[in-house]
C-alpha positions as semicolon CSV with decimal commas, in nm:
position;residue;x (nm);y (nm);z (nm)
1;X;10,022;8,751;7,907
2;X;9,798;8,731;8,189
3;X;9,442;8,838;8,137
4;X;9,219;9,109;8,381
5;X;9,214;8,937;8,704
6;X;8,871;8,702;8,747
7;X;8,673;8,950;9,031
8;X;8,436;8,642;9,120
9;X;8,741;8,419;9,244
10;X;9,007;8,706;9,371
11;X;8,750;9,001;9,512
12;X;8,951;9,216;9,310
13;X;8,861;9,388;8,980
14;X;9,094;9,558;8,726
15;X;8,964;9,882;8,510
16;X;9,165;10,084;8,304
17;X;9,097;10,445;8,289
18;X;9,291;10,715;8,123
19;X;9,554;10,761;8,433
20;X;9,649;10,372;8,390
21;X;9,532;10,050;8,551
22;X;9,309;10,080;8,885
23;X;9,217;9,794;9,100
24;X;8,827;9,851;9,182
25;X;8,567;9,704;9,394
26;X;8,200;9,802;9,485
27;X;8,044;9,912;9,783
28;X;7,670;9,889;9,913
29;X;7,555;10,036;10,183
30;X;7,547;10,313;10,426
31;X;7,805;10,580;10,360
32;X;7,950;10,574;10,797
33;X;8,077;10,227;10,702
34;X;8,213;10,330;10,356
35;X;8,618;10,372;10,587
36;X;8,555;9,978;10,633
37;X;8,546;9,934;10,251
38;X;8,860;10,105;10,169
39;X;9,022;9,845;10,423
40;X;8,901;9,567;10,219
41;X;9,020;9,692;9,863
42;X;9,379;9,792;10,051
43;X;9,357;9,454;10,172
44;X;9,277;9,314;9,848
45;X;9,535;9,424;9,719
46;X;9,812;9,355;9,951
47;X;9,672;8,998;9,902
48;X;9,788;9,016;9,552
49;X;10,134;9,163;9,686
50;X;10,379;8,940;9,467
51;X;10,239;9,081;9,125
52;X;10,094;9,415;9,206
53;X;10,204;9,773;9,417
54;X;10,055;10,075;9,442
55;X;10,077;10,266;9,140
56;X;10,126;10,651;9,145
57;X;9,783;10,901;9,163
58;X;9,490;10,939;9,350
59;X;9,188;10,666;9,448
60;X;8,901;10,731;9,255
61;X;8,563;10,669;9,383
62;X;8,269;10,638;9,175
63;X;7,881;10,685;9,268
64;X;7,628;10,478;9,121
65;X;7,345;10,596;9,282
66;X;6,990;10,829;9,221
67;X;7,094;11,024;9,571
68;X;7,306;11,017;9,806
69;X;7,211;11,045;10,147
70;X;7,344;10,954;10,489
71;X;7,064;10,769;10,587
72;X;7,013;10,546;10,253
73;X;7,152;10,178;10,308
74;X;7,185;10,128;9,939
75;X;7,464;10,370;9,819
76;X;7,627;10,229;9,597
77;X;8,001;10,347;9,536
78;X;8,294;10,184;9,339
79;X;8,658;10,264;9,503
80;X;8,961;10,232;9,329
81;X;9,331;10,237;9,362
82;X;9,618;10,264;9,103
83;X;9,828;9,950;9,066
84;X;10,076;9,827;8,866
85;X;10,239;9,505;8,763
86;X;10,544;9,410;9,010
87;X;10,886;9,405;8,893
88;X;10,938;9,063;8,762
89;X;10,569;8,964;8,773
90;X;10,381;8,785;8,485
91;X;10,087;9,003;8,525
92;X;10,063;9,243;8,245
93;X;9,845;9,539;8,214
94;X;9,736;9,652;7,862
């Protein structure tokens, strides 16, 4: 069984929330470059194309952050994406 995948060596976390296993990652920074973030995580992920897909529901985004304002440079938002484990991958999600 292979474990949550290690975000400080892939870029890519894994969180499971109540709709299944999402891989996550967090954003910083003004919200007109948030579209270039989602490119990343989709990227991410299709980097990691031999054990996961895209899993069925919505993205989720998450915002960690006092306000949120066009201007502010420091939003803070964590994007995620169902996955799942790819037929005949090792990966398994608990």
């Amino acid at each position: 069984m292979l474990g949550p995948m290690d975000s400080e060596t892939s870029g890519l976390g894994q969180q499971t929330v109540g709709g299944g296993s999402y891989a996550f990652t967090t954003y910083v920074g003004p919200f007109s470059m948030l579209g270039l973030a989602y490119v990343e995580i989709v990227d991410r992920i299709l980097g990691h194309a031999v054990e996961l897909e895209f899993g069925t529901g919505a993205s989720m985004e998450w915002y960690r952050t006092g306000s949120i304002d066009a201007e502010t440079y420091l939003n803070q938002i964590d994007i995620s994406f169902p996955v799942r484990a790819r037929a005949g991958s090792r990966r398994v999600f608990e």
